[in-house]
VOPA-352202 format. One record per residue (C-alpha): residue in one letter; residue number from 1; x, z, y. Coordinates in pm, whole numbers, plus 50000, padded with zeros to 5 digits. Layout:
NODE:A:NUM:X:Z:Y
...
This chain:
NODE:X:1:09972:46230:45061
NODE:X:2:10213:45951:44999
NODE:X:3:10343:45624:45162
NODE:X:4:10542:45374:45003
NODE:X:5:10586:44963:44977
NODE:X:6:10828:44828:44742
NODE:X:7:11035:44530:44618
NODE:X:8:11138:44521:44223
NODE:X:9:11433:44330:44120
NODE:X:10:11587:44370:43770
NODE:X:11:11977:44310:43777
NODE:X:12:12092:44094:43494
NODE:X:13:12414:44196:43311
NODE:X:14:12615:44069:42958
NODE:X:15:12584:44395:42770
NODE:X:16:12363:44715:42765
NODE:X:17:12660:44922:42868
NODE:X:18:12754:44709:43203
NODE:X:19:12354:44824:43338
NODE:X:20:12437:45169:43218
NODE:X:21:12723:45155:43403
NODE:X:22:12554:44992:43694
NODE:X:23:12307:45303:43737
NODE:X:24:12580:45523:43798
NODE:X:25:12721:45272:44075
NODE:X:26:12356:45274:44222
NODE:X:27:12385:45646:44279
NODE:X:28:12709:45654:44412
NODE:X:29:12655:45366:44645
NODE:X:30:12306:45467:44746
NODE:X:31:12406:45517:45154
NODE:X:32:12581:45182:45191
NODE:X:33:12275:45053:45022
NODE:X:34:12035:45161:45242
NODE:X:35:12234:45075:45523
NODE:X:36:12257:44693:45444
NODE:X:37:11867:44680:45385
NODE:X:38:11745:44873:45718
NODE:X:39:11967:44619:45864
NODE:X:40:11713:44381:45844
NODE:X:41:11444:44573:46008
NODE:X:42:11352:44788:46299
NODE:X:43:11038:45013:46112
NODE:X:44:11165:44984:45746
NODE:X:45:11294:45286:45604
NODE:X:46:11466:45271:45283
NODE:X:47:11362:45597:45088
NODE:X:48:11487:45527:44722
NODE:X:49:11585:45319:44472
NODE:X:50:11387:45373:44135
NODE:X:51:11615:45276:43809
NODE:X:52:11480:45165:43473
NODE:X:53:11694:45028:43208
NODE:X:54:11553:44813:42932
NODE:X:55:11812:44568:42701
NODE:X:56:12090:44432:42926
NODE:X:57:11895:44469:43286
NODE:X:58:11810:44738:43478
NODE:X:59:11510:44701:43635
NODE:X:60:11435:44912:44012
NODE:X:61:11191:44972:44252
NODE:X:62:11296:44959:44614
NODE:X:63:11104:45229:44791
NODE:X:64:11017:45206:45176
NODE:X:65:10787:45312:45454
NODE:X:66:10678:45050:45676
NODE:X:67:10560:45216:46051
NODE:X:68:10206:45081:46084
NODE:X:69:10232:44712:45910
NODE:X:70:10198:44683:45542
NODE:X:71:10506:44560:45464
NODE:X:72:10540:44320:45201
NODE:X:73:10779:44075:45414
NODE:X:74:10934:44316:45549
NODE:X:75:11043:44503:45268
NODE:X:76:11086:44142:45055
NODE:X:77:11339:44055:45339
NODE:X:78:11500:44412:45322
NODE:X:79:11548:44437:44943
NODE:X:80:11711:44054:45025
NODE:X:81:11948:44192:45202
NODE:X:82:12056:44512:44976
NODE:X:83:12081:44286:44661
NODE:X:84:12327:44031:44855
NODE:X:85:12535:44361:44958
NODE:X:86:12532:44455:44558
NODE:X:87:12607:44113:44447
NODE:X:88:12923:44081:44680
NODE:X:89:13068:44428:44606
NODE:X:90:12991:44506:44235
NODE:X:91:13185:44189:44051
NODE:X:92:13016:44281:43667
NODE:X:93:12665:44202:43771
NODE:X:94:12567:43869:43644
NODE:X:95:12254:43825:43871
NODE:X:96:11998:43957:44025
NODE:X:97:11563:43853:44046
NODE:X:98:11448:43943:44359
NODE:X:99:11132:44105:44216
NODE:X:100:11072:44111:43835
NODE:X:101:10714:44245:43877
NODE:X:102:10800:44605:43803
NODE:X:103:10626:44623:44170
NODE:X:104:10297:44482:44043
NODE:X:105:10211:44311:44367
NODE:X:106:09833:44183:44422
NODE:X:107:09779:44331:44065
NODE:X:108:09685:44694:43933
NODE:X:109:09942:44888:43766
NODE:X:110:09980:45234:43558
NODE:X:111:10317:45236:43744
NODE:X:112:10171:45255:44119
NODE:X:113:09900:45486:44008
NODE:X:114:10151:45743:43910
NODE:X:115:10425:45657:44193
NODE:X:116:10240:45525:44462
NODE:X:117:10222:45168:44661
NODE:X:118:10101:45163:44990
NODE:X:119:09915:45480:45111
NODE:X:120:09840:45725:44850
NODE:X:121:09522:45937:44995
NODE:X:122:09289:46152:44900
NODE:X:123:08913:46209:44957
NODE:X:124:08726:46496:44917
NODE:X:125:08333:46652:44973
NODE:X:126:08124:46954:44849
NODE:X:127:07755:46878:44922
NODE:X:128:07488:47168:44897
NODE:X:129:07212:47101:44678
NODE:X:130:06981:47099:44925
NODE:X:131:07148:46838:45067
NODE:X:132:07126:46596:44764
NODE:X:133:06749:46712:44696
NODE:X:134:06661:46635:45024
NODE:X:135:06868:46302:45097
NODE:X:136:06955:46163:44752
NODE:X:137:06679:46282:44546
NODE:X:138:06867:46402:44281
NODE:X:139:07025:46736:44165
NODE:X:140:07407:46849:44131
NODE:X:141:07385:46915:43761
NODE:X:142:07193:46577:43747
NODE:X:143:07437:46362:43936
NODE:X:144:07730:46560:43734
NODE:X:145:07599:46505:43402
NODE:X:146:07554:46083:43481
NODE:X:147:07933:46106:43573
NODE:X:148:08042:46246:43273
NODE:X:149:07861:45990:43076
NODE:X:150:07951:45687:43282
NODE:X:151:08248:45822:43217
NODE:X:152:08300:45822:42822
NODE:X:153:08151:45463:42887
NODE:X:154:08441:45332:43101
NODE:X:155:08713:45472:42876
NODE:X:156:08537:45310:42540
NODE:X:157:08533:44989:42772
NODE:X:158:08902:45012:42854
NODE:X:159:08882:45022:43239
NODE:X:160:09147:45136:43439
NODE:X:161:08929:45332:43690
NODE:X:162:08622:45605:43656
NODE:X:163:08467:45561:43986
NODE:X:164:08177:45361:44034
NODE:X:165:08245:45072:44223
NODE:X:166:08572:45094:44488
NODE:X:167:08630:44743:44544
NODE:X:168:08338:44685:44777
NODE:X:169:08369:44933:45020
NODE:X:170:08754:44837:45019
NODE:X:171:08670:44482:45057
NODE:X:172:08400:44519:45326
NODE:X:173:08711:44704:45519
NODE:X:174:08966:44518:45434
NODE:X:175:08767:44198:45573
NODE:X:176:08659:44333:45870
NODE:X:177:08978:44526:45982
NODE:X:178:09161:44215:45964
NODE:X:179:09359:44327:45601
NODE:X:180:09455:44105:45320
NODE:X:181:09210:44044:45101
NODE:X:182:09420:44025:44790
NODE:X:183:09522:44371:44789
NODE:X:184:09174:44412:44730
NODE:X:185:09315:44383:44343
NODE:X:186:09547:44691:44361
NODE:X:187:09422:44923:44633
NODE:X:188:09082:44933:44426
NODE:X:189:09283:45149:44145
NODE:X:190:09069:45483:44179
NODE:X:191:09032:45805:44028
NODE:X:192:08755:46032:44056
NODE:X:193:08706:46393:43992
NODE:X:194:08392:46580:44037
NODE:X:195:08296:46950:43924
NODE:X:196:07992:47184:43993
NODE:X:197:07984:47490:44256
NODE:X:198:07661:47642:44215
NODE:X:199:07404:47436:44290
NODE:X:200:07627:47204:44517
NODE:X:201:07809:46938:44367
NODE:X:202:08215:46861:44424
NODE:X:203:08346:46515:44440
NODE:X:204:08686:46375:44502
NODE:X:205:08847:46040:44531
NODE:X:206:09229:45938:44505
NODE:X:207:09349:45594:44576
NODE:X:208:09737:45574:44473
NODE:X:209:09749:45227:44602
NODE:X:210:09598:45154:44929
NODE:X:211:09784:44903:45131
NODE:X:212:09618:44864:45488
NODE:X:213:09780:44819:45870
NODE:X:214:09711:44838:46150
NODE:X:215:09952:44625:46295
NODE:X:216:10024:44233:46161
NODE:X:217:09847:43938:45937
NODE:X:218:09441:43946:46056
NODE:X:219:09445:44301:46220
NODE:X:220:09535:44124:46550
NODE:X:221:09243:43847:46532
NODE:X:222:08975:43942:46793
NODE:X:223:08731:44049:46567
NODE:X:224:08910:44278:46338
NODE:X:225:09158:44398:46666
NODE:X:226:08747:44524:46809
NODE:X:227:08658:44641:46485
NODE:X:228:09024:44871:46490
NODE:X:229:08945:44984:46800
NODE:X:230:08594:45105:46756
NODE:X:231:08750:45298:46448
NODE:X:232:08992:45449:46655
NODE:X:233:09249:45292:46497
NODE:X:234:09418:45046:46719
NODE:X:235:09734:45113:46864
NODE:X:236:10058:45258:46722
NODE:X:237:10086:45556:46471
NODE:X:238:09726:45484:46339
NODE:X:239:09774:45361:45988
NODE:X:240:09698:45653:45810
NODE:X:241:09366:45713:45982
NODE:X:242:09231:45379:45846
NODE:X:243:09374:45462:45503
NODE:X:244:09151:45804:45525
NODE:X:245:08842:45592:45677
NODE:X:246:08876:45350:45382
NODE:X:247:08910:45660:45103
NODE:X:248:08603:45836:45280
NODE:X:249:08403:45469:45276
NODE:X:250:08495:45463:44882
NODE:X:251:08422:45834:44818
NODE:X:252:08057:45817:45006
NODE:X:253:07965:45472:44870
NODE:X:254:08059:45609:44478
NODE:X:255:07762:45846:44552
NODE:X:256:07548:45667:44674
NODE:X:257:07570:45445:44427
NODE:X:258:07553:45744:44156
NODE:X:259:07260:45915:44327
NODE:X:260:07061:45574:44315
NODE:X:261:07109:45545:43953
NODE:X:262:07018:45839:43881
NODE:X:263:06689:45872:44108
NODE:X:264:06599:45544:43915
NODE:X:265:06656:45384:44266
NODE:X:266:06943:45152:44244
NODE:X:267:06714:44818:44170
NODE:X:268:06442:44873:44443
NODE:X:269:06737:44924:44678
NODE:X:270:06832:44566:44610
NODE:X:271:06507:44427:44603
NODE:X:272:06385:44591:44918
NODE:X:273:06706:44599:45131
NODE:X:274:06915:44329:44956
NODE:X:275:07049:43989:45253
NODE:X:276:06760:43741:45184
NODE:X:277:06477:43992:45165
């Protein structure tokens, strides 16, 4: 539903009223901007320029799509380019920090869960309670009821997410699609919604900031290239397929994982099925 890489610098200033006067020259200057940082690249599209002041710096968040790669360099390089541009035609700025971690990159962030970094995508199932009788042994209201409790216990534990366990179906992807591995630590950012229909049970999953690719970095070792391909996902113009593949491996491993505790299932699992059995 969204797709978005950024770079953050913060522009340094002498006084709080040269970065409030800097905003407005942002604004104004926007197209020449964008123009000096697409220079730099043949897929990256600059889309906006977020604008935070705090003290005597104004802190922004370069926005751009990246075609099928993920995009870090390429939108490090970009950003490179637009702050040089700025620093040569706007004489008040003092300096400039290439990123001042308002992106939050390799890291989870409140910031990227509400504006997005990487692909933001949603995934979504109603199962008939037949279905989870059948299959996962347990009930809608039953599987409902553990979610609601689990969770009140991850908000009186302070975590960030209320889904089950994201990061390894991410990092079982990640690894074997060729991804990086340390965007394991922001792409696992999840929220989960769930509601009853009947007697079939609603679930939902939104990660705000998946960054996969289908092109660069490991995707084009052999293994991960076959393991694209037999996803259907090799080749231009695929990126957002994976990024629905990974939110549907999330979603479907949340409940299994839910069902198991709840049919009093989840330690045999391990014992019977687990690598060195």
């Amino acid at each position: 539903v969204d797709d978005r890489m950024q770079r953050a610098p913060a522009f340094l200033f002498d006084s709080a009223r040269e970065a409030r006067d800097f905003v407005v020259w942002l604004d104004e200057h926007y197209d020449e901007i964008r123009e000096a940082a697409e220079s730099s690249t043949s897929t990256g599209k600059l889309i906006e320029i977020e604008r935070y002041h705090a003290s005597r710096f104004v802190y922004t968040r370069f926005d751009y799509t990246t075609g099928d790669a993920a995009g870090q360099n390429m939108v490090s390089k970009a950003t490179w380019f637009a702050c040089e541009w700025i620093k040569k035609n706007y004489p008040p700025l003092h300096d400039y920090m290439l990123d001042a971690q308002l992106s939050t990159d390799k890291k989870h962030s409140q910031i990227n869960t509400l504006k997005t970094r990487g692909k933001r995508v949603v995934a979504e199932i109603t199962i008939p309670g037949e279905i989870l009788e059948k299959h996962m042994r347990v009930t809608a209201r039953q599987i409902y009821r553990s979610r609601q409790i689990a969770t009140q216990g991850g908000m009186m534990a302070g975590s960030a997410a209320n889904t089950p366990h994201p990061a390894n179906g991410i990092a079982a992807t990640f690894i074997a699609t060729g991804q990086d591995e340390a965007n394991v630590a922001e792409s696992q950012a999840a929220l989960g919604y769930a509601e009853l229909r009947g007697d079939a049970y609603y679930s939902s999953i939104t990660l705000p900031s998946l960054i996969v690719a289908t092109y660069g970095g490991g995707t084009a070792l052999p293994t991960q290239s076959e393991c694209l391909k037999v996803l259907g996902c090799d080749g231009p113009g695929k990126v957002r397929k994976l990024a629905e593949i990974v939110a549907a491996t999330v979603l479907c491993g949340d409940l299994s994982l839910g069902s198991a505790v709840v049919a009093d299932e989840w330690v045999d699992a391990h014992d019977q099925l687990g690598r060195n059995r």
